[in-house]
N, C-alpha and C positions, 0 to 999 in steps of 0.2 A: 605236750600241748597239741591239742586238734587245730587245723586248720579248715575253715570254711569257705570250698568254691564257689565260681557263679552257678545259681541258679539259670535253667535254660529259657526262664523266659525272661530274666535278666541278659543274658545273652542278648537274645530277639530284638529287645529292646536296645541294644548300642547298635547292635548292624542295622534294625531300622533308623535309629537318628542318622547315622554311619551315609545311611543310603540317601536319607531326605538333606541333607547338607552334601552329598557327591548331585545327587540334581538339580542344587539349587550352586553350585559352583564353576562343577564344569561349562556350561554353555556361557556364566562368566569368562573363564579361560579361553573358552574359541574365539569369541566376541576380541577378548583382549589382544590371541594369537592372530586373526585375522586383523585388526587393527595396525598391530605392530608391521605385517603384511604389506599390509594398503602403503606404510608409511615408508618403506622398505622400497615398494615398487613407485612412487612417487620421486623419490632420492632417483633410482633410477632413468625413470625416465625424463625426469628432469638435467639430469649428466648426458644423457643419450641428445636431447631439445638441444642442448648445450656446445655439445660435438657438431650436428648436424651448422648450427647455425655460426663457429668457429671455420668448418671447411668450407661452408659458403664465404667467407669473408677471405679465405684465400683463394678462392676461385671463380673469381671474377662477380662477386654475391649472388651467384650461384647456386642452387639447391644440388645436393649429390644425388646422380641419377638412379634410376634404380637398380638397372644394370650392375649398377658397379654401389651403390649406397653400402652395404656392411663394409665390404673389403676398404671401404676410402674413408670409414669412421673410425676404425682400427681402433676402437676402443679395449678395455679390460674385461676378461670374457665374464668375469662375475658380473659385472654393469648389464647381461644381455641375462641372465636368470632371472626371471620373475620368484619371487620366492613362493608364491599361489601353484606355482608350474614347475616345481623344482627340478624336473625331471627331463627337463627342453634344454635343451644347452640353449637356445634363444627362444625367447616368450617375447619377444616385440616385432613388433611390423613396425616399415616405415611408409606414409601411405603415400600410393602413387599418383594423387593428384596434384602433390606439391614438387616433385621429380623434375627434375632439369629448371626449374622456375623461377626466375629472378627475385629477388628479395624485394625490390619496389615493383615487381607487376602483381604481389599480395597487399590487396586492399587493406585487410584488415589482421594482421601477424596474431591477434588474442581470437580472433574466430577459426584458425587454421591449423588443425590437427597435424602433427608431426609424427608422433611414433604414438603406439597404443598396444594395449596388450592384445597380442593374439599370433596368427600361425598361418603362411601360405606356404605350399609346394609348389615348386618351378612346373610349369607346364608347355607342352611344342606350341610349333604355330600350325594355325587351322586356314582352313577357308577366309571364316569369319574373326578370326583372332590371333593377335600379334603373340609374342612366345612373352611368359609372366615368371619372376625370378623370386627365388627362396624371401619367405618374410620380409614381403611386401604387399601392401593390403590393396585388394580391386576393388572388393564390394565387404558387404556384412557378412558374408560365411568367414570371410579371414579376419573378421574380430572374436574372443574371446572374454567373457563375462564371468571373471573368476574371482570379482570382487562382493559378494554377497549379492551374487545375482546382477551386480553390475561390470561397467569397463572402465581404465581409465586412461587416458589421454594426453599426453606433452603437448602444449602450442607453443607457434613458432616463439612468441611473447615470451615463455619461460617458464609458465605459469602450468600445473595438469590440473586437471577437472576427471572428478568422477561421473563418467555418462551412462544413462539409463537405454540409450538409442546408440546404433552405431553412427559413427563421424561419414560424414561422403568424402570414399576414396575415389570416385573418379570415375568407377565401374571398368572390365577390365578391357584391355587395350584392342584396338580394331584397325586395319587397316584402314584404307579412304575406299569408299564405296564404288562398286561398278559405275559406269558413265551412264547418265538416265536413259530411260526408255520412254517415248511419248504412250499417255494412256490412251488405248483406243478404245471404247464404249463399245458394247454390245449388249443382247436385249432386251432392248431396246419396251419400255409399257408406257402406253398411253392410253391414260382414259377417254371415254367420249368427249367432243368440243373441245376436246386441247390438241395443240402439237407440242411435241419435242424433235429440234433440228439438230441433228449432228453436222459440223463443218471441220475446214482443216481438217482431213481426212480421219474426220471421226476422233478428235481430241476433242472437239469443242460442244456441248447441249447449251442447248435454248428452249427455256419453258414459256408456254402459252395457256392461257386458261381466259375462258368468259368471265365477265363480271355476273354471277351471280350466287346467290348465298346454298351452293352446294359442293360438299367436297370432292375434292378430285387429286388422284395419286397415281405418278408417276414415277418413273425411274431407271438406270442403267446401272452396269456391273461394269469393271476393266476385263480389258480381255489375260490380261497378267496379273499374279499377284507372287507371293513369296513366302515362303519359310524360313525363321530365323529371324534376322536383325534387317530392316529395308524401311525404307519412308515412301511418303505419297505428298509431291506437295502440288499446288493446286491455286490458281486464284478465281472469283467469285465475281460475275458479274452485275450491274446494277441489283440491289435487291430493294424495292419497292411494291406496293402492291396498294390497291381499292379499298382492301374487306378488312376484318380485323382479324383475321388466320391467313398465315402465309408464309411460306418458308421452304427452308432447303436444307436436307441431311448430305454432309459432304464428308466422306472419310474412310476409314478402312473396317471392313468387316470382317469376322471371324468365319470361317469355314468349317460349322457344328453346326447350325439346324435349317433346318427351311421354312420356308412361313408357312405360318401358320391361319393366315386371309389370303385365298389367293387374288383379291379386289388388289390387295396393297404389295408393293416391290419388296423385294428382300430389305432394302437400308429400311422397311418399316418395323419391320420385326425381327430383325436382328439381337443376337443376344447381350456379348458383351462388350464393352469397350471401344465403340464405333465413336467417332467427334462429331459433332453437330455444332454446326457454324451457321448463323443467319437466320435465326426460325421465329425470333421474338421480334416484334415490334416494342418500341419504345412506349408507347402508349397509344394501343387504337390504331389508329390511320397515322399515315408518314411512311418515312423511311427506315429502313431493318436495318440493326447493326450486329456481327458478329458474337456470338456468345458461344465458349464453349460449354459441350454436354458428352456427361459420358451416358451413352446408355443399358438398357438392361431391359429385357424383354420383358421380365416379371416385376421390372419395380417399374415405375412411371419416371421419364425422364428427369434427370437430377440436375439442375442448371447452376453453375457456379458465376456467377453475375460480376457484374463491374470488373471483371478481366480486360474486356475491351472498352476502350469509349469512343468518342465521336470521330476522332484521328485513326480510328483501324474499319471506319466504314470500308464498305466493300469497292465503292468508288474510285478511292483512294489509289487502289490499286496493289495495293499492298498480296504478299504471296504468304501463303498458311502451308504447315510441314507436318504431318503427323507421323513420329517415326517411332517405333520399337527398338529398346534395347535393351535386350535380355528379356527382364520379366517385366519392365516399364515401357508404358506407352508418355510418351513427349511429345505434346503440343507447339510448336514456333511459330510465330509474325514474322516477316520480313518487311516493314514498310517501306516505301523507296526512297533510295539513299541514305537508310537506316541499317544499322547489322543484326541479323536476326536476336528475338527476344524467345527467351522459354515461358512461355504463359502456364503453363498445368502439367504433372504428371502424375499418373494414374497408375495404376499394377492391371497387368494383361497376362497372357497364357505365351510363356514363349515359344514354343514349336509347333504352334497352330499355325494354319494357312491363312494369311488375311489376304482380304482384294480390293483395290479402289471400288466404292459403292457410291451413286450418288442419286436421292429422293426427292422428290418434292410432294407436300401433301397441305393441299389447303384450299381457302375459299376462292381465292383470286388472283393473278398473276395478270402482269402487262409484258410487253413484249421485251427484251432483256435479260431478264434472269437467265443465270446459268452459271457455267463453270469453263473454264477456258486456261489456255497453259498449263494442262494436268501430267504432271511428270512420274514417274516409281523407277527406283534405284534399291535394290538387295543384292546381297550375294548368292543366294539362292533363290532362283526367281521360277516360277512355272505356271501351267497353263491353266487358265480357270475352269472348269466344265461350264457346254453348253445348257445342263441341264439347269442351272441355277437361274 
């Protein structure tokens, strides 16, 4: 009896079905492997939420500090495997904004990230920076996105969520900043028919301008500015004005270009990330209220409106903070006998030079305007050039 094999394009034909069912399968299997994953690492961090929120309840409700948070959860070291990460003996961070922090000084236990997947190394202490300890999250580089592109998250609640964005750890830790330094203004532009008076030995401008419908720019520079992490805070005085353009650029400027009008002060052409407080009227004629602005030399001022209202007029008295950390620039109010508020934060360059700058450019001014109580505090502070 003969026996008859396959033919080879019979062959061809199994290992292509062969093929077209292994691609129409497999990325079912990943899909299903990562799945199982997700659910795997959810169990987890959820026992992990668990832990954390058990040692608080024997320690006075108490969050475990950072310092010491792995060693005092003493969990089972599989609990600390991500299965996505197999390869970490710990795939979670615990973040450090909820560290040492009372159980009822969290407002909200379902909006407050506990543990998340990801990965820090201990780091010294610096200048600018307190010492940071094995997997514990500061900012977004110590999260991890090993869920189909995303992260996932424990809250204090009990509850994890799959997040697209990292969670705010808190950004990472800093000593208390040098003891302020008063701003002293230097040079000093003034257009024709205005004054600008420095007082208080040169902490204090006062802008003057004629009532009539041409413009007019002026402005100073601080004689200090800083590298690294520092603030600039400052309060505003009367802003009022005749004409319907008037105003005042008050905040820190980067130290990359020069102007490019020499008619107009540096704070007019400045590139990026300066605050601009007080430039809008309300409508027309009256009186000016605070708004802040980031600006950008190449785009036309971006105003992000109704931040302030009538309660942060400049009258008021209230004190404005513009401070850098890290790669963010932070806006603050101080009203008085209020506790400072964060109004806007924005992304800056952080090892740029910035320096108190402050503009005025417009139709008309009355006597009044200005800036007074101009403070800067960094840890690395230095000297501005004359040439600016």
């Amino acid at each position: 009896m003969r026996f008859r094999g396959f033919t080879l394009i019979e062959l061809l034909v199994v290992i292509a079905i062969i093929a077209v069912l292994a691609a129409i399968l497999f990325p079912v299997f990943a899909k299903a492997r990562a799945k199982a994953w997700q659910a795997a690492c959810a169990s987890n961090q959820r026992q992990l939420v668990m832990a954390v929120t058990m040692h608080a309840q024997d320690h006075d409700e108490v969050l475990p500090h950072a310092a010491t948070a792995w060693r005092d959860l003493a969990v089972e070291r599989g609990l600390l495997a991500c299965p996505a990460a197999s390869t970490t003996p710990n795939g979670y961070v615990y973040l450090n904004n909820c560290a040492g922090v009372a159980l009822g000084d969290i407002a909200s236990p379902a909006g407050q990230a506990v543990i998340a997947d990801g990965q820090h190394r201990a780091t010294g202490q610096t200048a600018g920076q307190l010492p940071t300890y094995d997997n514990i999250a500061y900012q977004a580089d110590d999260f991890a996105w090993r869920h189909a592109g995303k992260l996932m998250a424990g809250f204090l609640d009990g509850h994890v969520e799959v997040l697209a964005t990292a969670p705010d750890a808190g950004g990472l830790p800093r000593p208390p900043f040098p003891p302020e330094e008063k701003v002293i203004w230097k040079n000093l532009v003034v257009a024709a028919d205005c004054t600008l008076t420095p007082s208080d030995g040169g902490n204090r401008l006062d802008f003057t301008a004629p009532n009539f419908d041409q413009n007019r720019d002026m402005g100073a520079v601080g004689t200090r500015g800083f590298v690294g992490d520092g603030y600039f805070s400052f309060k505003i005085a009367r802003m009022e004005n005749f004409g319907n353009v008037s105003g005042m650029n008050v905040g820190l400027s980067l130290l990359m270009v020069k102007p490019q009008n020499p008619r107009k002060h540096i704070g007019a052409v400045t590139s990026v990330n300066m605050v601009h407080y007080g430039v809008q009227t309300v409508q027309g004629w009256g009186p000016m209220r605070p708004v802040i602005q980031v600006s950008q030399y190449a785009v036309h001022f971006a105003a992000i409106p109704n931040q302030l209202g009538a309660a942060a007029e400049t009258k008021s008295g209230a004190e404005f903070k513009v401070e850098r950390h890290g790669s963010l620039m932070k806006y603050w109010i101080t009203r008085p006998g209020e506790s400072p508020v964060l109004l806007h934060v924005a992304d800056t360059i952080p090892e740029v030079m910035l320096f108190p700058d402050v503009c005025c450019s417009g139709h008309s001014y009355i006597p009044g305007n200005g800036v007074f109580e101009c403070r800067i505090s960094a840890y690395e502070m230095a000297d501005v050039p004359d040439s600016l």
